[in-house]
C-alpha angles and dihedrals in degrees: 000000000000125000117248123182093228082197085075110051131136120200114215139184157177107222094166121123093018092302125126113181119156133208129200121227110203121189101231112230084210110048103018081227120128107244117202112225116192115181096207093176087062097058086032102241134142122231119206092202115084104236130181105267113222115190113242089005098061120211125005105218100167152332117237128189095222118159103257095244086055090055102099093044102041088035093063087039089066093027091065090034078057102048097034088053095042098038 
């Protein structure tokens, strides 16, 4: 399993057409680079992708280098291209 600083985590989310489903950005220890956790079997809903399954985070959909003080902006950003292209 990968090492995240859980000091440094960013919710996102896409609230658009009555929906409210929520992702988790983690820092990796490892890498620096920001990783998007979505945990599908909480809102019930089926991906047709194939994604990495960490236990309490979800799925793992991608790893992103974003400047730290981006984080909350660009991190919705792929957090809605994610969801609008999965859902």
């Amino acid at each position: 399993m990968c090492r995240l600083d859980d000091t440094m985590h960013v919710h996102v989310g896409y609230y658009e057409q009555g929906l409210d489903v929520e992702g988790v950005f983690f820092k990796s220890l490892e890498t620096g680079k920001w990783q998007l956790f979505f945990d599908h079997t909480w809102y019930g809903i089926t991906l047709l992708k194939h994604y990495e399954k960490y236990e309490d985070l979800g799925l793992l959909i991608g790893e992103y280098s974003i400047e730290d003080d981006k984080i909350e902006g660009e991190g919705n950003q792929l957090f809605e291209r994610f969801f609008k292209k999965t859902g």
